[in-house]
C-alpha atoms as a printed R data frame, in Angstrom:
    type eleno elety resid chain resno      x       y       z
1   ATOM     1    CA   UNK     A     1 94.431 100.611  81.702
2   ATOM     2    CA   UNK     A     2 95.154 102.980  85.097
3   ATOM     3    CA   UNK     A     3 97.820 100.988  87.184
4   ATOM     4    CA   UNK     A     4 95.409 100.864  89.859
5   ATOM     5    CA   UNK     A     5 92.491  98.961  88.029
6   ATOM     6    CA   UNK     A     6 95.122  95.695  88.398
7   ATOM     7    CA   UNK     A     7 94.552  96.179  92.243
8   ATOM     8    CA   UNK     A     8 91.297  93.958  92.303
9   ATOM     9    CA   UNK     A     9 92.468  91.494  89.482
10  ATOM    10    CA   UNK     A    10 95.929  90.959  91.445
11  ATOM    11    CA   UNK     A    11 93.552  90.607  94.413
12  ATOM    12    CA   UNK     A    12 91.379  88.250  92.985
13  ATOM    13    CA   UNK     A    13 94.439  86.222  91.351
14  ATOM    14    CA   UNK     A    14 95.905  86.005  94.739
15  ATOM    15    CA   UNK     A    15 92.641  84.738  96.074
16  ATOM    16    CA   UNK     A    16 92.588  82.059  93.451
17  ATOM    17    CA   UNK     A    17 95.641  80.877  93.774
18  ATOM    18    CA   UNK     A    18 95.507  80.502  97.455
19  ATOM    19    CA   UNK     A    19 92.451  78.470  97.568
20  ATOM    20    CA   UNK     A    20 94.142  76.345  94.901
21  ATOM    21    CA   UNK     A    21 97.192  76.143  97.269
22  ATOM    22    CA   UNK     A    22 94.811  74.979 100.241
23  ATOM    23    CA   UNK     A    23 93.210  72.005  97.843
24  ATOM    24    CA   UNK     A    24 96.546  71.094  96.549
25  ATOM    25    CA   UNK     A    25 97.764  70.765 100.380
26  ATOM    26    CA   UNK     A    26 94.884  68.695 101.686
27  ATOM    27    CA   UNK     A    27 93.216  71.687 103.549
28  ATOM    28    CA   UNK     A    28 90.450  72.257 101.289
29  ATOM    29    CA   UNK     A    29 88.271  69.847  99.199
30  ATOM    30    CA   UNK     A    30 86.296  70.983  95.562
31  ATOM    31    CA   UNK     A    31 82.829  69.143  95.393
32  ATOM    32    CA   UNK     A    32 80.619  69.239  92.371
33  ATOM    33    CA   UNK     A    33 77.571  70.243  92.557
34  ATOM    34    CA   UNK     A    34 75.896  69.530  89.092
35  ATOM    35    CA   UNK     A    35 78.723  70.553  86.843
36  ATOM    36    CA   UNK     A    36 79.446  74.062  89.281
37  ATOM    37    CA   UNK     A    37 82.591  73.266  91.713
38  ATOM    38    CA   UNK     A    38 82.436  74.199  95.190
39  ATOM    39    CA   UNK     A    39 84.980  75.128  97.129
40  ATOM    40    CA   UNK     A    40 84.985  74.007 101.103
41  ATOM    41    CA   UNK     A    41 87.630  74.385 103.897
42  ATOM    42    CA   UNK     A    42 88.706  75.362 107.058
43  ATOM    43    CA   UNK     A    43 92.173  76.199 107.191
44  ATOM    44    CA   UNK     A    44 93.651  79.893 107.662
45  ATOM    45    CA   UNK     A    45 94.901  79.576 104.013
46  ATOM    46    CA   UNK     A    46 91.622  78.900 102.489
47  ATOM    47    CA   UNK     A    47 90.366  81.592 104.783
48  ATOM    48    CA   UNK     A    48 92.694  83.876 103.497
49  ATOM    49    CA   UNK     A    49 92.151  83.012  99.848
50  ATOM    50    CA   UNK     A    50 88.536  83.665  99.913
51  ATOM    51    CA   UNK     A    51 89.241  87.099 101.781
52  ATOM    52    CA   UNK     A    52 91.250  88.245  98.919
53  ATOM    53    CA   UNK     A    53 88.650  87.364  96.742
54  ATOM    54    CA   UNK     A    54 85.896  88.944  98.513
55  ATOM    55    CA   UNK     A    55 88.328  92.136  99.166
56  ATOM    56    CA   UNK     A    56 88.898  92.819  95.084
57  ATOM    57    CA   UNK     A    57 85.506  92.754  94.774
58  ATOM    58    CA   UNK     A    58 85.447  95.454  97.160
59  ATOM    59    CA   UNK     A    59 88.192  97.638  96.011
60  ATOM    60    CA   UNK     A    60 87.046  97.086  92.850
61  ATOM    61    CA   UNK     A    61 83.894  98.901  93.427
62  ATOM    62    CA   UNK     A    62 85.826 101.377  95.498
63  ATOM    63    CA   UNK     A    63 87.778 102.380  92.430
64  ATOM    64    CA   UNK     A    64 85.151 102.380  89.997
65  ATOM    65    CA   UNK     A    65 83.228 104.781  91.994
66  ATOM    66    CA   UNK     A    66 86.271 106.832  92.397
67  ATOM    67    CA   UNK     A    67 86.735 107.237  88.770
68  ATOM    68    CA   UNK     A    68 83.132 107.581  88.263
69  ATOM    69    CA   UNK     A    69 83.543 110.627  90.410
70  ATOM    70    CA   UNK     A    70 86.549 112.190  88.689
71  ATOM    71    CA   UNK     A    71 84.678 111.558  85.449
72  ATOM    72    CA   UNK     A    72 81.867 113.353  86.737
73  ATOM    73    CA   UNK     A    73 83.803 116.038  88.442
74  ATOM    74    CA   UNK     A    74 86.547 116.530  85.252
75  ATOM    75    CA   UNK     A    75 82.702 116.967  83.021
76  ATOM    76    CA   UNK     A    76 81.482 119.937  85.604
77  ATOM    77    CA   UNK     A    77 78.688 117.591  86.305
78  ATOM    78    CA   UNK     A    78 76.272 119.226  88.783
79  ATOM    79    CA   UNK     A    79 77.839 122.752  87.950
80  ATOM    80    CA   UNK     A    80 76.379 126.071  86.593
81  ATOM    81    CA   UNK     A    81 79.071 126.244  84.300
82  ATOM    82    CA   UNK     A    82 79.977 123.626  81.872
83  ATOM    83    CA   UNK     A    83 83.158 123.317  80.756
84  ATOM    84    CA   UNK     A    84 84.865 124.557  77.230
85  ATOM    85    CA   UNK     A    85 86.357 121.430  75.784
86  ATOM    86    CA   UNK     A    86 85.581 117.965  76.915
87  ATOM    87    CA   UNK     A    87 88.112 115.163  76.289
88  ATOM    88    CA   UNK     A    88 86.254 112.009  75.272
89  ATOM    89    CA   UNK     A    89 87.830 109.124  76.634
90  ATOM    90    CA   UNK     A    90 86.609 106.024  75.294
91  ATOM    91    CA   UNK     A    91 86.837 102.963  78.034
92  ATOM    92    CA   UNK     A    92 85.448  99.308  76.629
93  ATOM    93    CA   UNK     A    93 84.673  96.711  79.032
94  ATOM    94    CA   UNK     A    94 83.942  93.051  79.039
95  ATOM    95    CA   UNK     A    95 82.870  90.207  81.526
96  ATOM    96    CA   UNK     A    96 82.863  85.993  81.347
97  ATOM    97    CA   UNK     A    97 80.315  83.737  83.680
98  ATOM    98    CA   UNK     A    98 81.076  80.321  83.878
99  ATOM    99    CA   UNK     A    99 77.972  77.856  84.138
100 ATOM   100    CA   UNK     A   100 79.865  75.146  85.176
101 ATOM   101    CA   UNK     A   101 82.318  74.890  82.153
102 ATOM   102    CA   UNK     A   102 80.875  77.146  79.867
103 ATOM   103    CA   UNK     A   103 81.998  80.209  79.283
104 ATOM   104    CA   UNK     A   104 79.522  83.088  78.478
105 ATOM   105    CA   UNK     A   105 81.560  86.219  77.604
106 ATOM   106    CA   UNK     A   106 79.953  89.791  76.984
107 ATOM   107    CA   UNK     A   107 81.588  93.109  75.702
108 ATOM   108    CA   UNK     A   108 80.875  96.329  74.795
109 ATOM   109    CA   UNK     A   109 82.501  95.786  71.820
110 ATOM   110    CA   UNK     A   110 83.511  92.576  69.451
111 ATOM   111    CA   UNK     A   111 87.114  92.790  70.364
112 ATOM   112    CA   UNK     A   112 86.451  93.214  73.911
113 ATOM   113    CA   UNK     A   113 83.955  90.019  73.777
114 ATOM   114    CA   UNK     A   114 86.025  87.603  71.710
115 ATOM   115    CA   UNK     A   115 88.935  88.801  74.465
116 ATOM   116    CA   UNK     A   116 86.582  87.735  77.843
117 ATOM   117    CA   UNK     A   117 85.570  84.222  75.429
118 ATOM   118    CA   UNK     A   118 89.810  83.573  75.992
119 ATOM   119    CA   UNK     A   119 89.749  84.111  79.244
120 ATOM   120    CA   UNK     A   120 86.258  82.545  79.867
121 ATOM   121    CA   UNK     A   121 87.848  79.309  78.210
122 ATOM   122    CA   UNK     A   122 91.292  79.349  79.824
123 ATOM   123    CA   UNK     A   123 89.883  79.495  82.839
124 ATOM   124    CA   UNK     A   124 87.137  76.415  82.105
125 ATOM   125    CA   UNK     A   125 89.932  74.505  80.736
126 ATOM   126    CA   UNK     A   126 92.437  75.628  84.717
127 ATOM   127    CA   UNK     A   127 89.140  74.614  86.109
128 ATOM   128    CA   UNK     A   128 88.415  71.285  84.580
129 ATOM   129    CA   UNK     A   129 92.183  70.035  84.588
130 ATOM   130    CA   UNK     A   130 92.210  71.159  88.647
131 ATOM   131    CA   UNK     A   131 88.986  69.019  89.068
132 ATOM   132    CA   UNK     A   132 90.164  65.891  87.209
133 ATOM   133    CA   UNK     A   133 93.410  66.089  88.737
134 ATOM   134    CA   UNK     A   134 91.944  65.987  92.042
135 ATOM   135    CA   UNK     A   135 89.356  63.145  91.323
């Protein structure tokens, strides 16, 4: 993985951990709604927590189009002349959605999923132990 693909997930990290900062100082409450948490507050740390969040989403898409660009531009996409040898780069990716605590991970390959279903359940299982601490 580039270096700067970690950008948004250390972005995102830093999000999470400063919203879980806020609730663990009294400045921000988790609700449940159904079995989905919800995160409320109105301190300048919680603030800044779900800024970082919503900035790697950002940056993320910034550098995806970036690379989509120097993929096309490396191919000779969009020129007369197409280049002699190509240099296939194979890239696998991979995503988790929690409903409530269930993970659902997807991949474009089996060892791509079965690494997103880790994640997908670590984070369910930081999630639920956050909630019943709390309650």
């Amino acid at each position: 993985m580039v270096p700067r693909h970690w950008i948004p997930i250390a972005l995102f990290i830093g999000g999470f951990c400063t919203i879980f900062a806020s609730v663990a100082t009294g400045e921000a409450d988790v609700t449940f709604l159904l079995i989905i948490p919800v995160f409320t507050g109105s301190s300048l740390l919680f603030l800044l927590g779900t800024g970082l969040i919503l900035l790697s989403f950002v940056v993320g898409f910034v550098i995806l189009a970036a690379g989509l660009a120097e993929v096309e531009q490396a191919t000779g996409a969009g020129s007369a002349v197409a280049p002699a040898v190509v240099k296939e780069k194979r890239t696998s990716f991979g995503g988790v959605v929690l409903i409530g605590p269930i993970p659902i991970a997807f991949g474009s390959d089996r060892r791509m999923a079965m690494i997103m279903l880790v994640v997908g359940v670590v984070v369910a299982i930081l999630l639920l132990g956050l909630a019943l601490t709390l309650f």
